[in-house]
VEXKOLKE-398560 format. One record per atom (N, C-alpha, C, O, CB): x, y, z. Coordinates in steps of 0.1 Angstrom, whole numbers, plus 5000, padded with zeros to 4 digits. Atoms other than C-alpha are relative to their C-alpha. Glycine has a CB too. Example, Ala and Ser with C-alpha at 12.3 -4.5 7.8 and 13.67 -1.06 7.14 Angstrom:
VEXKOLKE-398560
500949885000
512349555078
500950125000
501950125007
499050005012
499149895000
513749895071
499250115008
499750225009
500450054986
END
This chain:
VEXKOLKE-398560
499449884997
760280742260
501550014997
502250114996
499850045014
498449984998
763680642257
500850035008
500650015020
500350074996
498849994989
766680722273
499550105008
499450215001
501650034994
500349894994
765580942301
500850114999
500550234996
499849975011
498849895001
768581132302
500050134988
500350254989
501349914998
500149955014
768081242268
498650095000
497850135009
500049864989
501049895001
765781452250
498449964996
497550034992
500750104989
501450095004
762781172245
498950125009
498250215005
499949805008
501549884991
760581352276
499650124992
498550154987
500550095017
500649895007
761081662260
499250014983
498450094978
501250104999
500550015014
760381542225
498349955002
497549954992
501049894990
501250085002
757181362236
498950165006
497750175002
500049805011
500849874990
755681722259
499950064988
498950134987
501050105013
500149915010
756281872223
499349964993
498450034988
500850024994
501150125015
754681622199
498750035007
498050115001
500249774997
501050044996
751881562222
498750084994
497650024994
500150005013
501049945002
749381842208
499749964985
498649964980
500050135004
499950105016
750281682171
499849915002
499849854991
501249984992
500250155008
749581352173
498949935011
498649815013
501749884998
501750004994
746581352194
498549994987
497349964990
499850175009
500949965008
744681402163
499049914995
497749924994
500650064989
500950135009
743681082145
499849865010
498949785011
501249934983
499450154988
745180802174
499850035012
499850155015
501549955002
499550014984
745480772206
501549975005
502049865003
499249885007
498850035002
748780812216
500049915019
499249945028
501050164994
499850044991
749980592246
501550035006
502449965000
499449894998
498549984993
753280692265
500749925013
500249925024
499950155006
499450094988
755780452287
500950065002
501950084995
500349874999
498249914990
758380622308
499750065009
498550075008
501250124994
499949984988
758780762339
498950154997
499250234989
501850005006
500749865001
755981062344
500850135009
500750255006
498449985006
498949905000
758981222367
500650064992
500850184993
500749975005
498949905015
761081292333
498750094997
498650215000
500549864980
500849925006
758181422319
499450145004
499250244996
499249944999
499749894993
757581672347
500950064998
500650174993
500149995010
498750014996
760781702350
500050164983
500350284983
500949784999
499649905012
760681832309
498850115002
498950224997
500149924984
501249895005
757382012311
500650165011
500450275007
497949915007
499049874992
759582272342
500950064991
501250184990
501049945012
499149915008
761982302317
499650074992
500450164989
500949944994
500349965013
760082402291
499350145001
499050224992
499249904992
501149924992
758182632316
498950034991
498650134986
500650155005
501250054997
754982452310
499749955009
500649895015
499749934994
500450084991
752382342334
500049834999
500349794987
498850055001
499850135001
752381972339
498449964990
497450024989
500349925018
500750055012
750481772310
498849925009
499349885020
501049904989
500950084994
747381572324
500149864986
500249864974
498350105003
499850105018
747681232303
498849925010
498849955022
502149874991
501350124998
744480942310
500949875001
501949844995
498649994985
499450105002
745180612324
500049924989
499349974979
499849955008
500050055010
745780342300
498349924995
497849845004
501449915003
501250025002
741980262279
499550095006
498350065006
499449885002
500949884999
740680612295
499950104994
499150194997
500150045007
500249835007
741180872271
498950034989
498449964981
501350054991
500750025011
739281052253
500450064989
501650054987
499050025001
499549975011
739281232220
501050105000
500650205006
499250034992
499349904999
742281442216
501349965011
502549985009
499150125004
499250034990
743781312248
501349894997
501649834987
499249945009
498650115002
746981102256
499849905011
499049935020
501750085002
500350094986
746980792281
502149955001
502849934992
498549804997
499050044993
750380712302
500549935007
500849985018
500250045003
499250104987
751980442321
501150035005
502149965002
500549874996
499049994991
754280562343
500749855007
500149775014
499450105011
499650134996
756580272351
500850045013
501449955020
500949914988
498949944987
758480472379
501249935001
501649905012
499449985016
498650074999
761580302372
501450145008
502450125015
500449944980
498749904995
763780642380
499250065013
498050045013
500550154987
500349924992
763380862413
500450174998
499950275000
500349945010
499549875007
765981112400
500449974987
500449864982
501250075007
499650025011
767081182369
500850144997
500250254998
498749964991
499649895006
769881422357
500350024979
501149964972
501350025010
499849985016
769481562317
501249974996
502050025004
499650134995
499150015004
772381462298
501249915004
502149864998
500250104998
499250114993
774081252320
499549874998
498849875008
500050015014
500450165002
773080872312
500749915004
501949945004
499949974988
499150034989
774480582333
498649834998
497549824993
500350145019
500750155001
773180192336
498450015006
497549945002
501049885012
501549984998
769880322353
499350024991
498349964989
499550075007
500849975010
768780492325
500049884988
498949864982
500450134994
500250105008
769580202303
499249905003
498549844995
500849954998
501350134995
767679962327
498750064994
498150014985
499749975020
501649965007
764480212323
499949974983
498949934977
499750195003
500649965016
765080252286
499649834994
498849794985
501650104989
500550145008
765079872281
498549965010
497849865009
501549855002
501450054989
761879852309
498850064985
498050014977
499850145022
501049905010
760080102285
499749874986
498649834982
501250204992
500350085013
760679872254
499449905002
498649874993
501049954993
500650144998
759579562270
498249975002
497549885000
500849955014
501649974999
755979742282
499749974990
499149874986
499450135004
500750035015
755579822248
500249924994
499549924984
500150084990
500550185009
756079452234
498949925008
498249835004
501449874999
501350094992
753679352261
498850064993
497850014988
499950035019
501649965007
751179562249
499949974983
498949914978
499750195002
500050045015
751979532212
499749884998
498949864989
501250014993
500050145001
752179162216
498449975002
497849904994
500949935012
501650034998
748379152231
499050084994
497850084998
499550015014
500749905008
746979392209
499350115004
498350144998
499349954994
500549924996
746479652231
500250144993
499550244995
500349975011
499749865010
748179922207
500349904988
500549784987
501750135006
499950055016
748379882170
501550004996
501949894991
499150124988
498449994996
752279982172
500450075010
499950105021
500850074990
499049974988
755380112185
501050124990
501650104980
500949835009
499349865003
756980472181
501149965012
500949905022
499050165003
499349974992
760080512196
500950105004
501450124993
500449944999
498649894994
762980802214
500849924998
500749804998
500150045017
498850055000
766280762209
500249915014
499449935024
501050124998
499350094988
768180512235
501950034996
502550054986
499449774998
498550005001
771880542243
500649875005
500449815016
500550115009
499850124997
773680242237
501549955008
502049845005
499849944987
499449974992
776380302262
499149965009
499249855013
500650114999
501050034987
773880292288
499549844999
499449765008
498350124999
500950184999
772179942276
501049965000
500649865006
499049924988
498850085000
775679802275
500049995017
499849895024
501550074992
500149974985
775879952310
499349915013
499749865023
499350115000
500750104990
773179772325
499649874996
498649804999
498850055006
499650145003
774279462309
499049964993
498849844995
500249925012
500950065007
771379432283
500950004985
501550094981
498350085000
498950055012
773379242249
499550054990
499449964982
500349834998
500849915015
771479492220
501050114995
501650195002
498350115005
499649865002
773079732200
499150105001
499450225000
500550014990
500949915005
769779882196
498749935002
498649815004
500350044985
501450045005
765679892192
500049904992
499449794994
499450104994
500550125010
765979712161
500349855004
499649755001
500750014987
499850195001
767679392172
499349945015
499249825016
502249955001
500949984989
765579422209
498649954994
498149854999
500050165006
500850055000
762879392194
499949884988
499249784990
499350105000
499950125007
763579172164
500349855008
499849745003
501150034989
499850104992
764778912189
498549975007
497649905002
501150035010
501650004993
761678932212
499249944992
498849834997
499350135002
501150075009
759178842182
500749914993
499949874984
499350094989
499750105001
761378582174
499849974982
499449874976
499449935010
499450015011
762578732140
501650004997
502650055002
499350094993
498150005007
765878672121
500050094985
501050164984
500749804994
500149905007
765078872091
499350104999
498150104998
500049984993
500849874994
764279202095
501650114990
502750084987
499650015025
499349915006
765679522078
499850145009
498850155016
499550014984
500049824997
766179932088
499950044988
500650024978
501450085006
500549915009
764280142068
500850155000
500250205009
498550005004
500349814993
765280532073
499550064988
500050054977
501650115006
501049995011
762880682054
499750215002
499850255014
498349875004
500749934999
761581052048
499250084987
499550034976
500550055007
500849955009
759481232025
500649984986
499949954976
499750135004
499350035013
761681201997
501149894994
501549864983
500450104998
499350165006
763680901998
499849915010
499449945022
501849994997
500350154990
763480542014
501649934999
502049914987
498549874991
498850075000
766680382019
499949885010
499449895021
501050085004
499950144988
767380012034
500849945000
501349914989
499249904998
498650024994
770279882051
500149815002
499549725008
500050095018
500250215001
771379492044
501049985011
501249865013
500649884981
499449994988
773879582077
499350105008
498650205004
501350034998
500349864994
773179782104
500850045008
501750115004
498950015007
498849964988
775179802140
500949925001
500949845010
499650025014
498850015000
778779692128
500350055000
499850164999
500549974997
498649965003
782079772126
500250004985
500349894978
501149915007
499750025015
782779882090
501049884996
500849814986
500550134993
498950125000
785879642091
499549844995
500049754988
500549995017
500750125000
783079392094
499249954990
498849844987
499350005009
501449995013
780779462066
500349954989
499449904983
499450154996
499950125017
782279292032
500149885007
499149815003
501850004986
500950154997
782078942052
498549975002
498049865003
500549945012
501350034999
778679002057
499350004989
498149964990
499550075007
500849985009
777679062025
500149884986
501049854978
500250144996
499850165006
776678752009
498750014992
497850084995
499949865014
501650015008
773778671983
499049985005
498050015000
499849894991
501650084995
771178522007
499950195007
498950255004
500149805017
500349914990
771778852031
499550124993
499050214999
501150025009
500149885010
771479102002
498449974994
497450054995
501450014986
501150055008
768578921983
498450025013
497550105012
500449804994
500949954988
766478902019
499850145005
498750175010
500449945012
499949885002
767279272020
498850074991
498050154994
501450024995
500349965013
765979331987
498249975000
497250034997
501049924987
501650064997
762879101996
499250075006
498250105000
499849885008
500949984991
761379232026
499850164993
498850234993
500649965017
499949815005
762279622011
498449954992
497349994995
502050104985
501150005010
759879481980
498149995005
497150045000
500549874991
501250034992
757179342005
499550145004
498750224998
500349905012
500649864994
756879642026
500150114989
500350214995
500950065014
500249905006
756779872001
498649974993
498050074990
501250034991
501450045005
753479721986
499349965008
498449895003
500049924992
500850084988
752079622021
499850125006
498850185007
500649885009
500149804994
753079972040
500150104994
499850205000
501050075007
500249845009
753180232013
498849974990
498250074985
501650064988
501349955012
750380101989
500550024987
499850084978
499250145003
499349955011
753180101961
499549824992
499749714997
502250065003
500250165013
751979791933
500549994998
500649875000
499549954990
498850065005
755079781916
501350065003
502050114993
499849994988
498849984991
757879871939
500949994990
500749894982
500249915013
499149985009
760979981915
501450035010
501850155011
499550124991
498950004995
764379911938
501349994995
501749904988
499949935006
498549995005
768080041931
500649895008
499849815013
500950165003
499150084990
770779841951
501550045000
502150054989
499949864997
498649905001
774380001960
500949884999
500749765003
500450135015
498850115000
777479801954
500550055017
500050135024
501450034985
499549964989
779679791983
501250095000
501450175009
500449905007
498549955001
783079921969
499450144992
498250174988
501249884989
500049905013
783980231947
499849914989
500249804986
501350084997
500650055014
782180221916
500349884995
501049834987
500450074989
500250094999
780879931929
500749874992
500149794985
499150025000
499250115003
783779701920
501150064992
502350054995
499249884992
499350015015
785079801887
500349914994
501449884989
501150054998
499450115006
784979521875
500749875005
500949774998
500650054993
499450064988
786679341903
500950065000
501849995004
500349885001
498549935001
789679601900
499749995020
500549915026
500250214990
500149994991
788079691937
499749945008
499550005018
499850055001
500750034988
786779481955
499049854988
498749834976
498950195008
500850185010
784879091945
498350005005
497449935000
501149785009
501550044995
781579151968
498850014990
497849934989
499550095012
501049995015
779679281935
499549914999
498249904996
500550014987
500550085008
779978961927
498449935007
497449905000
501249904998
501150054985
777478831960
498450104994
497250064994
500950095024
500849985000
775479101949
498850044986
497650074987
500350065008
500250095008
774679041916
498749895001
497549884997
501249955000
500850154999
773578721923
498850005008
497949915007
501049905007
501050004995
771378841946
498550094995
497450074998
500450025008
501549985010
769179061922
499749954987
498849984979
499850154996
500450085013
769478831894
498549935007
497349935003
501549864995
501150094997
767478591920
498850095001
497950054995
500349915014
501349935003
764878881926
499649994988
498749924984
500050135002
500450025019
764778931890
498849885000
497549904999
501749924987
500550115001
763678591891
498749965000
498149884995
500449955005
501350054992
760878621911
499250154999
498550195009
500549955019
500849915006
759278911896
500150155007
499350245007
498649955002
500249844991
760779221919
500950064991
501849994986
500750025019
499849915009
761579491897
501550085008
501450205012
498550104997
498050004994
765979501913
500450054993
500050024982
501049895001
498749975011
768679681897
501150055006
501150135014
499850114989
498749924995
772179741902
500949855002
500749734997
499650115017
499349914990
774479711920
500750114994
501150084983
501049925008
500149895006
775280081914
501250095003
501650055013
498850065003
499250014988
778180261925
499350155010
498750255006
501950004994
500849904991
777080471957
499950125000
498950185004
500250015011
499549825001
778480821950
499150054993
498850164996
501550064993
501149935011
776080881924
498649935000
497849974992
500649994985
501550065001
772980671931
499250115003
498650174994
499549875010
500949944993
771280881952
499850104996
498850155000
500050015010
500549845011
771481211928
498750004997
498150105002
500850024982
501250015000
768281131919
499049955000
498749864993
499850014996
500650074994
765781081940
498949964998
498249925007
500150035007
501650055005
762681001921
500149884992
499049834990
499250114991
499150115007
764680721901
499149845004
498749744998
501850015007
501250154994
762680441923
499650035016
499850135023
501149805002
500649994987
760980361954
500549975012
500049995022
499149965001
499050014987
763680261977
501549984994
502049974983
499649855012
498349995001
767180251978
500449815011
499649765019
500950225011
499550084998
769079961989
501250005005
501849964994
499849954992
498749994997
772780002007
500549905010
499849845018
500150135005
499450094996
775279802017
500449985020
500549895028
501150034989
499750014986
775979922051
499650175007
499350275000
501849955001
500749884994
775080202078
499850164995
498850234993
500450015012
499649885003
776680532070
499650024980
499250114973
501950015006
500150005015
776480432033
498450054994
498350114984
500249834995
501449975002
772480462035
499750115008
498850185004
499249895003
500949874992
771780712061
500750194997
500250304999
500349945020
499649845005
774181022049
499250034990
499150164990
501550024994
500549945010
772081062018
498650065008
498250185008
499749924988
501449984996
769081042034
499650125010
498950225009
499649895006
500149874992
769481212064
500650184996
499850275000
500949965013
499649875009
771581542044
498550024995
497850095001
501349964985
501449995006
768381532023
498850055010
497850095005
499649884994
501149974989
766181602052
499749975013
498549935015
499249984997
499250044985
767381542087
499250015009
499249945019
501150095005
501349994988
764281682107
499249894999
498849835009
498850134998
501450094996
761981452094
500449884992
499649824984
498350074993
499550165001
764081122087
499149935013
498949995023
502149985002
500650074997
762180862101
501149815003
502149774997
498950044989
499150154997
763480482115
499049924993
498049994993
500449945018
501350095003
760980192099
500649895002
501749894998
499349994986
499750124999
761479842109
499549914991
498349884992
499949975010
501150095009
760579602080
500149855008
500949815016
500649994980
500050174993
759679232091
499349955015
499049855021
501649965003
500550044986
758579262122
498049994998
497350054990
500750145013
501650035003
754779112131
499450115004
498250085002
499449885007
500649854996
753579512144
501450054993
502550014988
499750045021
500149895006
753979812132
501250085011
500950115022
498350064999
499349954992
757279972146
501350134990
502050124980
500749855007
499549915003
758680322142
501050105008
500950095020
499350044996
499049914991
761180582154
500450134993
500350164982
501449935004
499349865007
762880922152
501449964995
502149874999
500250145014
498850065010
765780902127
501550075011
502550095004
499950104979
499149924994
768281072153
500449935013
500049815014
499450145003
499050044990
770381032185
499050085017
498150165019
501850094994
501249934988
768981112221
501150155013
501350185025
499349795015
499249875002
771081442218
500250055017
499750155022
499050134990
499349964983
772781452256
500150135000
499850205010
501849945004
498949914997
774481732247
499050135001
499550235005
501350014987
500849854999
771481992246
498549915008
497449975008
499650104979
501250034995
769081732266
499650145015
500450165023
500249835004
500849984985
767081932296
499950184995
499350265002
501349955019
499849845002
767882292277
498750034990
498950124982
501850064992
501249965007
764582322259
500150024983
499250084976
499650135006
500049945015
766082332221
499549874988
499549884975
501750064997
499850095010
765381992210
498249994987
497050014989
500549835010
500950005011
763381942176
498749874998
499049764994
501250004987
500750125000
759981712177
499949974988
499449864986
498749995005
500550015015
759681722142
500049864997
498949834991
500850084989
499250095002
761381382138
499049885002
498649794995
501350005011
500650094994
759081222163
498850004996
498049914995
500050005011
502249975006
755381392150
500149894985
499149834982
499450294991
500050065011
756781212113
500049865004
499249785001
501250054991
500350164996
757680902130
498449925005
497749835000
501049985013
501750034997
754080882150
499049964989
498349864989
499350135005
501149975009
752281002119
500249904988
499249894981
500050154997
499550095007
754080752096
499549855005
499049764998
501450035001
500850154989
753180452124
498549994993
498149904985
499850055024
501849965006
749080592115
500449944989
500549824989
499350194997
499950035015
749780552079
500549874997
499749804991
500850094992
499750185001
751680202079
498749895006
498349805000
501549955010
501450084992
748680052106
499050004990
498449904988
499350075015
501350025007
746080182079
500849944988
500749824987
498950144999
499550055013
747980112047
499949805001
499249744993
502050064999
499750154999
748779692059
498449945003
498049825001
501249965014
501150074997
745379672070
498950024987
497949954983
499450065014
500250055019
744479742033
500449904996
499749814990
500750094989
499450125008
746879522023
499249865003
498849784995
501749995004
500950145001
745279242038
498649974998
498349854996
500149945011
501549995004
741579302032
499750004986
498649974982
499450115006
499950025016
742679341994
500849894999
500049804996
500750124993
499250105005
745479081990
500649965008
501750015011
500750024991
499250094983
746378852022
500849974993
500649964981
499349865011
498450045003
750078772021
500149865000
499149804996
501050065011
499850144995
751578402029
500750065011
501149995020
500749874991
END
């Protein structure tokens, strides 16, 4: 559910008659928020099935009762405790294979600081937990795929990070999942420099050089890499290949999201399940007033469906190592 405070409840009371269709959807967070949004929305309260009771069409719920009150837009170390309670259900269940994946609501990372949990985010929460070290951010929607070889720094921070091994593992896991979760055979990846027009040569900037070196080594190994490019103009056209490649956060998510902001999508590559999200923020500022947009979340859900069946091709056709 996300950050209660936020506009998850209301986004999930909205989705729910969409993504009932093909899955079973399962919901963790407090069933007070959810009330809570279904008043606002002036709807009757949702009936959801306990968890393994539903049936077709239906939804099943775990209410974890972590909140008693809850005020919209206000967020504060409780809601961070719930929002990290919420994540941890769903690795329990993910972990035993009780769900196939994991959709997520925005979280406010103010709040998880708050109640003293050390994440900037979903991605590194759960990348820790499954007890991965490489792992990528996808943000993805209908018309472009972009993937982030940084994610939650400080720009200040980002040319020491960008090193051959960290760019090339970037480049890797993008090439994997794109032929494991999309069903693409010969995955065709750009890659952005970090600087203006990516270097010039070294006039601007020397990281080129790191990255370079890191799609020579793809090259190497048969992934169809190019670039480094410079950023201002990669993304003009978006049919050019099947993912994009960027150096750092803002660098990858302004195109994408400009391009289509409702239905940007989060994808986690690397991880052992299937994990997705809405591409957005858990919008305080209009939570509890009835305006927020599911669209975000029905693409993320419905995207989760399509990766679970896509990988379970992939291995019944061509098991991985």
């Amino acid at each position: 559910m996300g950050d209660p405070a936020g506009i998850g409840g209301e986004l999930i009371v909205k989705a729910i008659g969409k993504i009932t269709r093909r899955s079973t959807p399962v919901i963790i967070g407090d069933a007070s928020v959810l009330r809570l949004a279904c008043s606002t929305l002036g709807l009757g309260e949702i009936g959801f099935a306990p968890l393994g009771r539903a049936s077709a069409g239906e939804a099943e719920l775990i209410d974890l009762g972590l909140l008693k009150h809850v005020r919209f837009g206000v967020s504060d170390a409780a809601c961070g405790t719930a929002s990290y309670g919420y994540v941890m259900e769903a690795l329990k269940l993910v972990s035993g294979g009780a769900v196939q994946g994991m959709v997520t609501c925005p979280i406010t990372k103010t709040s998880i600081h708050a109640a003293g949990i050390p994440f900037p985010g979903h991605t590194e929460i759960l990348a820790h937990f499954a007890g991965v070290t490489d792992y990528v951010m996808m943000m993805k929607n209908r018309r472009m795929r972009v993937c982030l070889v940084t994610i939650h720094v400080p720009l200040k921070e980002v040319p020491a990070l960008i090193n051959a091994a960290r760019v090339f593992s970037c480049i890797a896991l993008t090439h994997r999942s794109l032929k494991t979760d999309f069903g693409i055979q010969s995955p065709r990846i750009k890659v952005c420099g970090l600087n203006p027009h990516a270097g010039e040569g070294g006039l601007m900037g020397s990281e080129e050089g790191a990255i370079v070196e890191a799609v020579d080594r793809a090259k190497a190994l048969g992934i169809d890499a190019d670039g480094p490019f410079p950023a201002d103009s990669l993304f003009v056209h978006g049919s050019q290949c099947d993912a994009y490649v960027a150096m750092y956060h803002d660098q990858g998510l302004i195109p994408v999201k400009t391009l289509d902001f409702r239905r940007t999508v989060n994808i986690t590559l690397g991880l052992p399940f299937v994990r997705t999200s809405v591409g957005h923020g858990t919008g305080l500022d209009i939570a509890g007033r009835g305006e927020a947009d599911a669209a975000s979340l029905v693409e993320a859900y419905r995207e989760a469906e399509s990766v679970i069946a896509s990988r379970s091709r992939a291995v019944m056709l061509d098991p991985l190592p």
